[in-house]
C-alpha positions in Angstrom: 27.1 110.2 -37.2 24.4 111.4 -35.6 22.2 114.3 -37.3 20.9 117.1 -35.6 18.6 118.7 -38.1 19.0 120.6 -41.4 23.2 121.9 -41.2 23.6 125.9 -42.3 25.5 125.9 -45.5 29.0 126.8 -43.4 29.1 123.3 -42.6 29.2 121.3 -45.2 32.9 121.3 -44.8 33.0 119.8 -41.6 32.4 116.4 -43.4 35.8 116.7 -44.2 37.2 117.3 -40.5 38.7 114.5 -38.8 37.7 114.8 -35.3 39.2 111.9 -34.1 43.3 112.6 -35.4 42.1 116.4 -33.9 41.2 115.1 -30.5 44.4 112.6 -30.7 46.7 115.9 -31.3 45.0 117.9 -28.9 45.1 115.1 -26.2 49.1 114.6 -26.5 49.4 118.1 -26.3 47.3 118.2 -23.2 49.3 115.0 -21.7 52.8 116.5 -22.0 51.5 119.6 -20.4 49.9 117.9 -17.7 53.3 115.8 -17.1 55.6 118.4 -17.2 52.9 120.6 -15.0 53.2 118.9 -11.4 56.7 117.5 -10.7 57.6 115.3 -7.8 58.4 117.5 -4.7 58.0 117.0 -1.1 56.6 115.6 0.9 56.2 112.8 -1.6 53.3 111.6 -0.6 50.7 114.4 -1.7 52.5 115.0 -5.2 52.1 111.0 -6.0 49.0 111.0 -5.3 47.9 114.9 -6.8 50.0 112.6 -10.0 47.7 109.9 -9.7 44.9 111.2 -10.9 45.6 114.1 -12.4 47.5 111.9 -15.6 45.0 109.3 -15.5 43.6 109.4 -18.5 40.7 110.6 -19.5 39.2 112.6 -22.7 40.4 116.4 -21.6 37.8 117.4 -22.9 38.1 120.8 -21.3 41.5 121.8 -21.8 40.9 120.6 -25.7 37.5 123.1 -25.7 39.9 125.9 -24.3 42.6 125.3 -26.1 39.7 125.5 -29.9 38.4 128.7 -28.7 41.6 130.3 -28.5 42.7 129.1 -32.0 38.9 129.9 -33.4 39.4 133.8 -32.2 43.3 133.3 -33.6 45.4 133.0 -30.4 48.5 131.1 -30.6 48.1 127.5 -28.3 50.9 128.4 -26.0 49.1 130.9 -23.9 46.3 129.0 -23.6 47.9 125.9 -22.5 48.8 126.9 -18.7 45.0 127.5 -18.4 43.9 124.2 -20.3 45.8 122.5 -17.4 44.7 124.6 -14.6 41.2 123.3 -16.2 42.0 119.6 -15.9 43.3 120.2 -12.2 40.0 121.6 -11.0 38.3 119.0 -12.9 40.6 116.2 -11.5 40.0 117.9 -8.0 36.2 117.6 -8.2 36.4 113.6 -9.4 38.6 112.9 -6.5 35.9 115.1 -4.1 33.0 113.3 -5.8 34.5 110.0 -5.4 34.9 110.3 -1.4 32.8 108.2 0.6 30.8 111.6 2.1 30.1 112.1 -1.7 29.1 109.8 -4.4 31.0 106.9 -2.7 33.0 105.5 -5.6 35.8 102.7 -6.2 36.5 103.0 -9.9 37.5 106.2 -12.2 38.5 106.4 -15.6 39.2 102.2 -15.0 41.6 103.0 -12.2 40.8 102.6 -8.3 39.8 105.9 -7.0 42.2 108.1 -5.2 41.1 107.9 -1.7 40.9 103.2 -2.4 44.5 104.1 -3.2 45.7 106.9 -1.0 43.0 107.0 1.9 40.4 109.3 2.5 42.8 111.7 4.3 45.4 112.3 1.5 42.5 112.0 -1.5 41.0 115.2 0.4 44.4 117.0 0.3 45.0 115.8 -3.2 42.0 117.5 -4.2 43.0 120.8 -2.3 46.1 120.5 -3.6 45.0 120.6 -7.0 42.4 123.1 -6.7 45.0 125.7 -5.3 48.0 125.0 -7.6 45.8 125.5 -10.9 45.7 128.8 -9.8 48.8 129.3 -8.9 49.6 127.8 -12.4 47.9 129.9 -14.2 49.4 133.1 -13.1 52.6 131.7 -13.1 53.2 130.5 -16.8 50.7 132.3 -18.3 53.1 134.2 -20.9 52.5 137.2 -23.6 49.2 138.1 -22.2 47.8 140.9 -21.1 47.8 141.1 -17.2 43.8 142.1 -17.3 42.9 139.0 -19.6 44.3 137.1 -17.3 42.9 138.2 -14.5 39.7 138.0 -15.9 40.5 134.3 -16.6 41.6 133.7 -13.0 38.6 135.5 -11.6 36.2 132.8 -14.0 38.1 129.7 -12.5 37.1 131.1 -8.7 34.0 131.9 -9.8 33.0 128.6 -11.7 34.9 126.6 -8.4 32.3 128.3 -5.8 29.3 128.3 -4.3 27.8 129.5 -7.8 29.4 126.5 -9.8 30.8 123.3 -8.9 30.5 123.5 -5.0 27.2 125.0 -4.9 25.9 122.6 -7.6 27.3 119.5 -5.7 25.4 120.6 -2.6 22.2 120.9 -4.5 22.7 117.2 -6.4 23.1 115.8 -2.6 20.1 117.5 -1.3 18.8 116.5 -4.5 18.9 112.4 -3.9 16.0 110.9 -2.2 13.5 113.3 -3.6 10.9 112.2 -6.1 9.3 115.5 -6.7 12.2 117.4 -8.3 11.7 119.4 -11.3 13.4 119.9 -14.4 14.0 123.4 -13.7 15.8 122.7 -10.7 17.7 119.5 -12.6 19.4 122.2 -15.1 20.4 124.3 -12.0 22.3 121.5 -10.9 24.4 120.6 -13.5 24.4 124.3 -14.9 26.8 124.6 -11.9 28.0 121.3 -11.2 29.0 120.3 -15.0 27.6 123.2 -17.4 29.7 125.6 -15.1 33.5 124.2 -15.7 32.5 123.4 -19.7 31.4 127.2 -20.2 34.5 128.6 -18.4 36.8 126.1 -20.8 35.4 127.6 -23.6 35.5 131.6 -22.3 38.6 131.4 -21.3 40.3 130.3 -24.2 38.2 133.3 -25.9 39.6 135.7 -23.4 43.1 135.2 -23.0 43.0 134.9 -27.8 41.4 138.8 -27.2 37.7 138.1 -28.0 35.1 140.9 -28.4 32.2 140.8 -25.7 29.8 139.3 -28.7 32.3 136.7 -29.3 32.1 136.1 -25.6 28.0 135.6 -25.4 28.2 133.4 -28.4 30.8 131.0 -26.9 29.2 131.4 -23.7 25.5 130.4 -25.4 27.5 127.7 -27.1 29.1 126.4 -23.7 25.8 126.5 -21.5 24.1 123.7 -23.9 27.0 121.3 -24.4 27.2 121.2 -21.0 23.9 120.4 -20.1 23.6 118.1 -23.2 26.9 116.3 -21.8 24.6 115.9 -18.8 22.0 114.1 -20.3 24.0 112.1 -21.8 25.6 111.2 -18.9 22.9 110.5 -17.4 21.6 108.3 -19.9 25.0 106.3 -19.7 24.8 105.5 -16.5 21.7 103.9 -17.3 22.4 102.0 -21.0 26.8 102.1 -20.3 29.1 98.9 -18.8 31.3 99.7 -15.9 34.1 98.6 -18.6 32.5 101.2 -21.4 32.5 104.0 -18.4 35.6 103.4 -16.4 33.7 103.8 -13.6 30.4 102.2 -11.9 27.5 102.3 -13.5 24.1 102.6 -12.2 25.2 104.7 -9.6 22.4 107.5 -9.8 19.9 104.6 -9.4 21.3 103.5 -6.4 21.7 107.0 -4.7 18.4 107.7 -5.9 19.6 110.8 -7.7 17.2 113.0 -10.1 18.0 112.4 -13.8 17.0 113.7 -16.8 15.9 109.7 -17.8 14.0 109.7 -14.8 11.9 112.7 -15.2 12.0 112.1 -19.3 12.4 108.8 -20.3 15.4 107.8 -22.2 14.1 108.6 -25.8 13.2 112.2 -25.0 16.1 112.8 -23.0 18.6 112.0 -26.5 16.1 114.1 -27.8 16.3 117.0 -25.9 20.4 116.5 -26.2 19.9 116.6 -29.8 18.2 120.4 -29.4 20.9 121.8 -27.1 23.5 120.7 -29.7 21.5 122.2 -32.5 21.3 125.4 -30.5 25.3 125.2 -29.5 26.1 124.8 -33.0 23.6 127.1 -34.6 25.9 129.8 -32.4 28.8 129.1 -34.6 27.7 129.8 -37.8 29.4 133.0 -38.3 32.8 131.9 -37.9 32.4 129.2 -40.6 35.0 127.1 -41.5 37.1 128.3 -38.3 34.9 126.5 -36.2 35.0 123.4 -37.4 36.3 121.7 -34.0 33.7 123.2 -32.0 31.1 121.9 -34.0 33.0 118.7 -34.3 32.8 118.4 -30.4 29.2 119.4 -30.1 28.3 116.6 -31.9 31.0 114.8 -30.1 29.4 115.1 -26.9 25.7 113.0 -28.4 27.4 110.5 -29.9 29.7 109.4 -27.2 30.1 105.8 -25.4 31.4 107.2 -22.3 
C-alpha cells in the first residue's frame, strides 16, 4: 500500500478494513440498482443503447462515495441509493459525450466499443441526453423518507455540478485547452475542478445531505471531495501515459495525441504522484474526527493513488 505520511492515531484500524470485499458489496449493490433503474421501454432503440453503457461496468466509484458518506453521517443506504444512480447516469452521460467524435474522439470505453461505434453518433447524443434528464427525474421520483428540502438541495447540486460551472464548463475549457503549450497549473486545476473534481465532490455531499449532515460536516466532506478529485486527475493523467489500452479499457495515450495539458506535462511524472500523495494526505487529514466511521473514505482516498486504472 502506498503511504502517505505519518497516519493520526484514528487510523490504525484501518489496517484491518478490507477495502476490496467493501468495494465488491458496494459495487453489487450499485449494479442491481442500476439494472432495475432503466427498464426497456419505447422506442427501443434509445433505452438499449441509454442500457448500453450505463451497465457497462466500470468501478462506480461515485455512487459507492455517496452511498459512504451517507452511512458515515448514519443514514440508512436506501435513500441514498436513487441518488448513487442518478450519479452514475450523469457520469455515463459525460463518457458517452466525451467519446463523440466532436470531443475526445474515442472507440474503446471500459473494454467495450463506445456508444456512438455501436449506436451512431446520432442516438449516442440522445443516449447521453437521455441519461442526463432521467437522473433527475430519478432522483425525485424514488427518493423515499427524506425530507423534501434535502432533496431539493441534492437535486439543485446535480444541476449545478452538470453546468456551465462543472462538467460542461470544464469540458469547454479542456478543449480550448489542447494545442496550447503555455497553460498553467492554475488553470489545469480549474479544469478538472469542474470537469472531474466537480461530480466526485457532489457524490460525496450528497450522500451527506440527504443522511442530515451539519454545515461543518458539509465543508469537511466537501474539503475531502475537492482533493480526491483532483488527485484522481493526476493519476489519470499519469495513466494514460504509463497504462495499456487493456489495463485502461480504453486508449491510451490519448492526451498526447490531442496535445492536451497534463499535470505530467507541466510536472513530470515523479512530482505529479507526488503532488497526488499531498491531496490525499489533505483529504484524509479531513476525516480524522469521525474515526473509525470513516474508515471507507479513507480506504478510497488511498484507493484512488494506488490504482491501475
Amino acid at each position: 500500500m502506498v503511504t502517505t505520511g505519518e497516519k493520526p492515531a484514528e487510523q490504525k484500524s484501518d489496517k484491518d478494513f478490507d477495502l476490496a470485499a467493501y468495494l465488491k458489496e458496494k459495487q453489487q449493490i450499485v449494479e442491481d440498482a442500476l439494472e432495475k433503474s432503466l427498464p426497456i421501454a419505447q422506442p427501443e432503440k434509445i433505452y438499449q443503447a441509454m442500457r448500453y453503457s450505463l451497465l457497462a461496468g466500470g468501478k462506480r466509484l461515485r455512487p459507492i462515495l455517496c452511498l459512504a458518506s451517507c452511512e458515515l453521517i448514519g443514514g440508512d443506504l436506501a435513500i441514498a441509493l436513487p441518488t448513487a444512480c442518478a450519479l452514475e447516469m450523469i457520469h455515463t452521460m459525460s463518457l458517452i459525450h466525451d467519446d463523440l467524435p466532436a470531443m475526445d474522439n474515442d472507440d474503446y470505453r471500459r473494454g467495450k466499443l463506445t456508444n456512438h461505434k455501436v449506436y451512431g453518433e446520432n442516438i449516442a447524443i440522445l443516449a447521453g441526453d437521455g441519461l442526463l434528464a432521467y437522473a433527475f427525474e430519478y432522483v425525485g421520483l424514488e427518493t423515499k423518507n427524506v425530507p423534501a428540502q434535502r432533496v431539493l438541495e441534492v437535486i439543485t447540486r446535480l444541476g449545478r455540478t452538470v453546468g456551465g460551472t462543472g462538467l460542461v464548463g470544464g469540458q469547454v475549457l479542456d478543449l480550448e485547452s489542447e494545442g496550447k503549450p503555455d497553460i498553467t497549473t492554475e488553470a489545469l486545476s480549474e479544469i478538472h475542478t469542474r470537469k472531474t473534481g466537480a461530480l466526485l465532490e457532489t457524490s460525496v455531499v450528497s450522500g451527506a445531505i440527504l443522511a442530515g449532515a451539519s454545515s461543518e460536516d458539509l465543508q469537511r466532506l466537501s474539503t475531502y471531495a475537492q482533493n480526491i478529485g483532483l488527485a484522481f486527475q493526476i493519476v489519470d493523467d499519469i495513466l494514460d501515459i504509463t497504462a495499456t489500452k487493456e489495463e485502461l479499457g480504453k486508449t491510451a495515450g490519448k492526451d498526447l495525441q490531442a496535445e492536451k495539458a497534463t499535470y505530467p506535462k507541466l510536472w513530470g511524472i515523479e512530482a505529479s504522484r507526488e503532488q497526488a500523495k499531498q491531496m490525499i494526505d489533505k483529504a484524509i487529514g479531513q476525516l480524522s474526527v469521525y474515526g473509525e466511521k470513516a474508515q471507507a473514505l479513507r480506504a478510497i482516498a488511498l484507493y484512488i493513488i494506488e490504482r491501475k486504472n
